[in-house]
PAMARZA-127042 format. One record per atom (N, C-alpha, C, O): z, x, y; residue in three letters. Coordinates in steps of 0.001 Angstrom, whole numbers, padded with zeros to 6 digits, always signed. Layout:
ZXYALA
...
This chain:
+065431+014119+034000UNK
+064524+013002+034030UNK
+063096+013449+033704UNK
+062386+012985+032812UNK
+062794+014401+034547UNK
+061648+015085+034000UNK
+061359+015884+033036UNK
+062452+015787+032478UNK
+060485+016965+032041UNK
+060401+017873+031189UNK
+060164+019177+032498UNK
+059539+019203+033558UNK
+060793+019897+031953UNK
+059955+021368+033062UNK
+058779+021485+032763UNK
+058299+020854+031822UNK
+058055+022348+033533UNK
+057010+022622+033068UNK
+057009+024001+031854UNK
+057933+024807+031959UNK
+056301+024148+031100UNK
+056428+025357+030090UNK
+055321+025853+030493UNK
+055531+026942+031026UNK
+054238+025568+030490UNK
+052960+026610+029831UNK
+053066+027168+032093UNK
+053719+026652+033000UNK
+052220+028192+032092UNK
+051593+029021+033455UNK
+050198+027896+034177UNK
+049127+027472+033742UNK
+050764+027798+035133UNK
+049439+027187+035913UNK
+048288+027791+035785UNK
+048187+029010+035921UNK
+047266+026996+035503UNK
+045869+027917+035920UNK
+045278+027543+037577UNK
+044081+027621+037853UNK
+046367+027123+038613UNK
+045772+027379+039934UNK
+047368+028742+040042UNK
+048457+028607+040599UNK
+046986+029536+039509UNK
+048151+030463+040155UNK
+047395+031272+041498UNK
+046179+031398+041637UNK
+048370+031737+042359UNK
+047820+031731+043308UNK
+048726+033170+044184UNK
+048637+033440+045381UNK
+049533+033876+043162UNK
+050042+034720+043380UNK
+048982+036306+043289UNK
+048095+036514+042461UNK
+049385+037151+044298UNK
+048554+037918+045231UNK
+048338+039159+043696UNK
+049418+039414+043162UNK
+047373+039703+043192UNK
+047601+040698+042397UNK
+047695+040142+040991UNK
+048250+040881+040178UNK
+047337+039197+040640UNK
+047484+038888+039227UNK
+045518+038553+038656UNK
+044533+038071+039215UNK
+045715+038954+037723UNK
+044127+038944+037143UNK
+043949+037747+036546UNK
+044640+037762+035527UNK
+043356+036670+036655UNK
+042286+035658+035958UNK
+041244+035796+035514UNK
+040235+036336+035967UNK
+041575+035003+034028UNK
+040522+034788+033636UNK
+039284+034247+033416UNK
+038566+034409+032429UNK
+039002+033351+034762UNK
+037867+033107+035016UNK
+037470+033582+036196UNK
+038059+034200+037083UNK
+035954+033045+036017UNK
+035132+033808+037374UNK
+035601+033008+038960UNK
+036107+031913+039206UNK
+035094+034298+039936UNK
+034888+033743+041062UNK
+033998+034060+041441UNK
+033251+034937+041008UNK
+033817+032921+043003UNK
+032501+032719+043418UNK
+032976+033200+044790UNK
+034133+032957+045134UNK
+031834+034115+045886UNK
+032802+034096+047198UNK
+031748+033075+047640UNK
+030702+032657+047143UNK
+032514+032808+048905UNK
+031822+031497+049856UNK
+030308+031146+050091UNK
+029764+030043+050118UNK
+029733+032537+050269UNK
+028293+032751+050498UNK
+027401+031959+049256UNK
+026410+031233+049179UNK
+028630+032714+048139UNK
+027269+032166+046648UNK
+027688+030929+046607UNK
+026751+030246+046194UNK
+028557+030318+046809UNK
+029226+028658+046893UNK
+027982+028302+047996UNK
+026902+028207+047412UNK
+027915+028129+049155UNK
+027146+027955+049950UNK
+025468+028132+049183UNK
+024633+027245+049003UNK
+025393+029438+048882UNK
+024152+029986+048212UNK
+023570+028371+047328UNK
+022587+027707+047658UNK
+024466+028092+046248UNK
+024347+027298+045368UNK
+024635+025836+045991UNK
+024519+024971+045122UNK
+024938+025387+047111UNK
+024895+024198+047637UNK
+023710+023950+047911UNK
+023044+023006+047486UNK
+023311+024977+048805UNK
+022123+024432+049952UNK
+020829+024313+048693UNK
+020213+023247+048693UNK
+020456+025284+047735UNK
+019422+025008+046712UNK
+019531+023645+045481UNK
+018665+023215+044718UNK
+020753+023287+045652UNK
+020849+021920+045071UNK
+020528+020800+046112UNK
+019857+019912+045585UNK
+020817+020558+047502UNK
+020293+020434+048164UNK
+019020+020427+048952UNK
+018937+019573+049834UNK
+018180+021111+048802UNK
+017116+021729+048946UNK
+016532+021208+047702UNK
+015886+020288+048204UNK
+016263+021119+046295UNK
+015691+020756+044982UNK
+015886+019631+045150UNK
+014810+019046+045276UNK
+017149+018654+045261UNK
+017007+017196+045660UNK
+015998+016643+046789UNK
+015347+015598+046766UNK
+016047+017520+047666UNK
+014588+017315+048521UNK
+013252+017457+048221UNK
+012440+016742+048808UNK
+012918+018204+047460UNK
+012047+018557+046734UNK
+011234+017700+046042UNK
+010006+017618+046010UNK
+012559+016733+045193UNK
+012081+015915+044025UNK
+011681+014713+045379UNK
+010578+014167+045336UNK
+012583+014407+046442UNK
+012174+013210+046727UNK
+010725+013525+047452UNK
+009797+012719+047527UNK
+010734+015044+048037UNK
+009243+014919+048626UNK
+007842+015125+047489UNK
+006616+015106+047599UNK
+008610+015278+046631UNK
+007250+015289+045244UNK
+006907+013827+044984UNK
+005774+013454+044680UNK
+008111+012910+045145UNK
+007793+011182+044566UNK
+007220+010732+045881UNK
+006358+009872+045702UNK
+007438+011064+047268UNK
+006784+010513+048509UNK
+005060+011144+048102UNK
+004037+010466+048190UNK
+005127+012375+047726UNK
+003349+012811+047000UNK
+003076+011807+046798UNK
+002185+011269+047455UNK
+003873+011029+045606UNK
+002695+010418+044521UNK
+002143+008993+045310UNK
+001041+008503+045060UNK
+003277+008318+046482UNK
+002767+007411+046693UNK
+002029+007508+047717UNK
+001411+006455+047873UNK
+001741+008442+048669UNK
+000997+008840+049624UNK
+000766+010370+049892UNK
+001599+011028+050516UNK
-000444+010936+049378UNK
-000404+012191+049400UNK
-000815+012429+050829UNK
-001565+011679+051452UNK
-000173+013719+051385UNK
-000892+013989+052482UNK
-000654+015636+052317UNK
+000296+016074+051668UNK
-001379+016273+052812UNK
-001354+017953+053418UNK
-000141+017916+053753UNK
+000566+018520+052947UNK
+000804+017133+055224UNK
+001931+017092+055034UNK
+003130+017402+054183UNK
+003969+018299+054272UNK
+002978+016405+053327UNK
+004350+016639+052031UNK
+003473+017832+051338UNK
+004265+018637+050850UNK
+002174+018214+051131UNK
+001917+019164+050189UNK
+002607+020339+050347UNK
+003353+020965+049593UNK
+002119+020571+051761UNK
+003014+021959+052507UNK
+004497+021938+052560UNK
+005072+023026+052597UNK
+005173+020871+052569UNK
+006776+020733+052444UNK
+007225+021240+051339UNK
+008147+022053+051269UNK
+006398+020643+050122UNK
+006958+020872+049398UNK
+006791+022314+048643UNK
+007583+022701+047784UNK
+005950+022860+048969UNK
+005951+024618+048778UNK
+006813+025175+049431UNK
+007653+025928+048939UNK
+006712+024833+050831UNK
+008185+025545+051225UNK
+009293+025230+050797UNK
+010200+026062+050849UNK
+009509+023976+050274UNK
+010842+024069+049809UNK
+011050+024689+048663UNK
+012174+025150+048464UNK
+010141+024821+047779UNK
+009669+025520+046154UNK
+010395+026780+046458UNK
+011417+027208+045920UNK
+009697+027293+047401UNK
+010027+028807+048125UNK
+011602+028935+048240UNK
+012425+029629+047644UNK
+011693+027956+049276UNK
+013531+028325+049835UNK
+014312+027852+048858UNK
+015529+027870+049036UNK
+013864+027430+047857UNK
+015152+026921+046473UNK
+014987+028154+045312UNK
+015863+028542+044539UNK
+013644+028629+045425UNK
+013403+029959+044186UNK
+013976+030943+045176UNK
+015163+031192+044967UNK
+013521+031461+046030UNK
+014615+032358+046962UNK
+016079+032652+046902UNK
+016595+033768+046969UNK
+016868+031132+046725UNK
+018000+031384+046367UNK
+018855+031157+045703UNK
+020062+031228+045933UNK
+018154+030770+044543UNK
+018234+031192+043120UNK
+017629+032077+042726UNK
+016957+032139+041696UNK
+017817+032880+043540UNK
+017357+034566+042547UNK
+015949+034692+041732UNK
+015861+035243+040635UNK
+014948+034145+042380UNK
+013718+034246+041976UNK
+013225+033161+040941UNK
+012165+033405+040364UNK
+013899+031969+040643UNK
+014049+031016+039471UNK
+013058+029933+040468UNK
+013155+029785+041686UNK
+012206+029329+039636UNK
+010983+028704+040103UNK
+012098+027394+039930UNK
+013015+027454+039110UNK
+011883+026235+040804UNK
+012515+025048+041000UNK
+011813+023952+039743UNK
+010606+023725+039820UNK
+012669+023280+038565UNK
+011820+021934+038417UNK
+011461+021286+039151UNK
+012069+021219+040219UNK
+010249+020468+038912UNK
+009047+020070+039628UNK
+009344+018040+039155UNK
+009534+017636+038007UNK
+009297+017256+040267UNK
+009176+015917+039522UNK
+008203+015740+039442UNK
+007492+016449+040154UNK
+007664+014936+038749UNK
+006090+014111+038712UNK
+006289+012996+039497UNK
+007283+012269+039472UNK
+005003+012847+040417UNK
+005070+011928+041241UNK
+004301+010607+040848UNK
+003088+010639+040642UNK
+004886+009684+040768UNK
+004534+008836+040635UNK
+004414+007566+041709UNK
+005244+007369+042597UNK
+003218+006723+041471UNK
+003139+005877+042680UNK
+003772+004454+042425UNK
+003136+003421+042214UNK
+005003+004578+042476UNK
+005997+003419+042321UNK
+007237+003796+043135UNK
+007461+005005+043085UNK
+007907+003252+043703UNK
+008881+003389+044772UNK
+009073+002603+046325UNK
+008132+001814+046398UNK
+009669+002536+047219UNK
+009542+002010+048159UNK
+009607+003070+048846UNK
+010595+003744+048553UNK
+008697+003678+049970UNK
+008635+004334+050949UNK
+009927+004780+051969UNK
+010585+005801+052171UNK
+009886+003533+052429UNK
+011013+003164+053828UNK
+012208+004054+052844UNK
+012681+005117+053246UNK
+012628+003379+051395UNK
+014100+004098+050934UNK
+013909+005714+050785UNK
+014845+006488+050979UNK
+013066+005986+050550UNK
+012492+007585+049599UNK
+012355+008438+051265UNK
+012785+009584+051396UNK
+011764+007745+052321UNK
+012512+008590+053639UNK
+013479+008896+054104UNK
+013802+009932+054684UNK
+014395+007354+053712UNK
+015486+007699+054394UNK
+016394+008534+053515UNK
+017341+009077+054085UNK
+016253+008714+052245UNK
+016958+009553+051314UNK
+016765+010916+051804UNK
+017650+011636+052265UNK
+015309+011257+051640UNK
+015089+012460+052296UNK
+015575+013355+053861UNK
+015913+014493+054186UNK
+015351+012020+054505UNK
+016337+012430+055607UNK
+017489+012743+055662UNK
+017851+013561+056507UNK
+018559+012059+054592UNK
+019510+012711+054438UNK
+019825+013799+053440UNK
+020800+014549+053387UNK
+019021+013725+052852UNK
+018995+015079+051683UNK
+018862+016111+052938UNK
+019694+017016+052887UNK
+018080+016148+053926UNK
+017880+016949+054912UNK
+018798+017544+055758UNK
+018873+018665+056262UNK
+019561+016431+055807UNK
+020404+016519+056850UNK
+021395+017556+056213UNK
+021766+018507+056900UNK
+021837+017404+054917UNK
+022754+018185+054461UNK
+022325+019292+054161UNK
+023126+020225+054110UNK
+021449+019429+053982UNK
+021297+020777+053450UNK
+020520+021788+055187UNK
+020122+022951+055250UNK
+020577+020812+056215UNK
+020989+021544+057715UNK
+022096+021867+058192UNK
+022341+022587+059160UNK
+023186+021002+057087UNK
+024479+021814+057954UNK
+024728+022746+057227UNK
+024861+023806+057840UNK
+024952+022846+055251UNK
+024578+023814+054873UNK
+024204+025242+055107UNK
+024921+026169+054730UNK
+022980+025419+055783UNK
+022123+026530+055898UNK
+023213+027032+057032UNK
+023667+028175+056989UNK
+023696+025841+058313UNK
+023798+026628+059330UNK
+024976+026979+059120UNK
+025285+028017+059703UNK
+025888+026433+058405UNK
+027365+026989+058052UNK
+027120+028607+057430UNK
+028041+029416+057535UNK
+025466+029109+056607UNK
+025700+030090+055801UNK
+024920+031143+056683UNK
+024871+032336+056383UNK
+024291+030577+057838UNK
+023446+031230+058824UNK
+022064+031639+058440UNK
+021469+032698+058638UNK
+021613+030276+057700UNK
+020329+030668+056898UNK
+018907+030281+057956UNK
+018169+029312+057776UNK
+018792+031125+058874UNK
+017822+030571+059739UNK
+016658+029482+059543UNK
+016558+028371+060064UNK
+015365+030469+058164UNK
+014750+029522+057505UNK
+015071+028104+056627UNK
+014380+027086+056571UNK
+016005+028316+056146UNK
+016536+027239+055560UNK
+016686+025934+056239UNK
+016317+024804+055919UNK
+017671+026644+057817UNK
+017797+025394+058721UNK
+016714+024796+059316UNK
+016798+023598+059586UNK
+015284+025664+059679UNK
+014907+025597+060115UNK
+013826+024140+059322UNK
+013645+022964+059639UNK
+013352+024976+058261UNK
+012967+023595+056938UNK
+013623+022558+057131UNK
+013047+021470+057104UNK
+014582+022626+057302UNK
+015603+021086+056813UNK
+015427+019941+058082UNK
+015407+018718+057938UNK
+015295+020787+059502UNK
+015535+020185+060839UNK
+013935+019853+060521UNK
+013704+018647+060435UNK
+012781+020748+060331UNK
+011286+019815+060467UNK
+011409+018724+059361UNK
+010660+017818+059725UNK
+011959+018406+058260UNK
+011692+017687+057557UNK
+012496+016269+057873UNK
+012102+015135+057601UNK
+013409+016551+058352UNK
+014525+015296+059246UNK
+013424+014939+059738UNK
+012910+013859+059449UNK
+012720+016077+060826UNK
+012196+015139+062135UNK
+010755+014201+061528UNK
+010461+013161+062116UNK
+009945+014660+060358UNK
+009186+013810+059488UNK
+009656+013075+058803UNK
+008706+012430+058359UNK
+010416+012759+058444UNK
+011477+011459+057705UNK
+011790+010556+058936UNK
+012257+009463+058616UNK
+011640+010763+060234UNK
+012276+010118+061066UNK
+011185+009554+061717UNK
+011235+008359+062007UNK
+009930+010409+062074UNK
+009387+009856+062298UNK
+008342+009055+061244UNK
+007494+008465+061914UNK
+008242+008953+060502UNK
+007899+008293+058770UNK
+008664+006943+059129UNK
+008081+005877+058932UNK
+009825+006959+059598UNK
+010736+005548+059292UNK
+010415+004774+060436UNK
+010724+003583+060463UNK
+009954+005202+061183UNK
+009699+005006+062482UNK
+008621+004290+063058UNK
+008591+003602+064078UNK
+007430+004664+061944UNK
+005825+004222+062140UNK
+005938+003488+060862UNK
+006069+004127+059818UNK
+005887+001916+060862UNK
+006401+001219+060411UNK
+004481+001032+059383UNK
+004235+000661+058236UNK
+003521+001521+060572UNK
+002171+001253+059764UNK
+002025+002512+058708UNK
+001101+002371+057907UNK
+002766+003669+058594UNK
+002022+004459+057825UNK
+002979+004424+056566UNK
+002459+004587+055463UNK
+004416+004211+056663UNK
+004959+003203+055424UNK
+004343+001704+054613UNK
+004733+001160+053580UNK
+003146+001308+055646UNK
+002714-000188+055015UNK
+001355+000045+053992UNK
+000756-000555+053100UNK
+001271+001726+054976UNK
-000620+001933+054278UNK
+000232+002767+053058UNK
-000433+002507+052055UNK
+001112+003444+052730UNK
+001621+003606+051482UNK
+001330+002833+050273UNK
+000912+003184+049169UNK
+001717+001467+050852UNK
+001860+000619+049425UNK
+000762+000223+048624UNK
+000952-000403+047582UNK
C-alpha cells in the first residue's frame, strides 16, 4: 500500500555515524536565543526613545547593546531609529515580554547579567504600564 522508503533519513540518529551538517551544543542554542531576544528588546527600547526620551531607556539601552555584542562574539547589535509614532501602553507591554523571555533564557543558561537586565527592565515596563500619567505625557 505504501512505497518503502529509499533514500537515508537526514534525522539519523544512530550513535557513531558522521553528518553532514553542523551542530550546535545547547549553550550556543541558548547563546543565540537570549541575543535575539535581547536585540528584540533593544529595538523596542530604542522606539520607546523616540517617543519619550529619558536617561532611563538611554542607559537600557547600552546595556542591552553590551549584553547582545557580548554574545555575539563582539558583533555590535543593529540599532532602530526611533521614531515618535507608536502607542506607549503596547511598546511596554511588548517589552515586558520581550523581557520576560529572555529572563528565563539567561536563567536556563546561568547568565547572571543577562538575567539580571531582563528582571530590571520587566520591573520598568511594569511599572511604565502602571503610571497611567507618564504613558499620557508620552503622547
Amino acid at each position: 500500500m505504501y512505497e518503502p522508503i529509499r533514500t537515508k533519513s537526514v534525522h539519523s540518529t544512530m550513535a557513531g555515524t558522521a553528518s553532514d551538517f553542523p551542530h550546535r551544543s545547547r549553550e550556543e542554542e541558548l547563546d543565540i536565543q537570549l541575543a535575539g531576544h535581547l536585540a528584540a528588546l533593544l529595538a523596542v527600547t530604542d522606539e520607546l526613545r523616540g517617543l519619550s526620551p529619558s536617561a532611563d531607556l538611554e542607559t537600557a539601552a547600552e546595556r542591552l547593546a553590551g549584553e547582545v555584542s557580548r554574545l555575539r562574539g563582539g558583533h555590535t547589535p543593529a540599532r532602530a531609529v526611533p521614531t515618535a509614532a507608536g502607542d506607549p501602553s503596547a511598546l511596554h507591554q511588548r517589552a515586558h515580554t520581550l523581557a520576560g523571555r529572555a529572563l528565563v533564557v539567561a536563567a536556563s543558561r546561568a547568565d547572571t547579567s543577562a538575567a539580571i537586565l531582563a528582571a530590571e527592565r520587566m520591573d520598568a515596563h511594569t511599572a511604565a504600564l502602571a503610571d497611567p500619567q507618564e504613558l499620557s505625557a508620552a503622547h
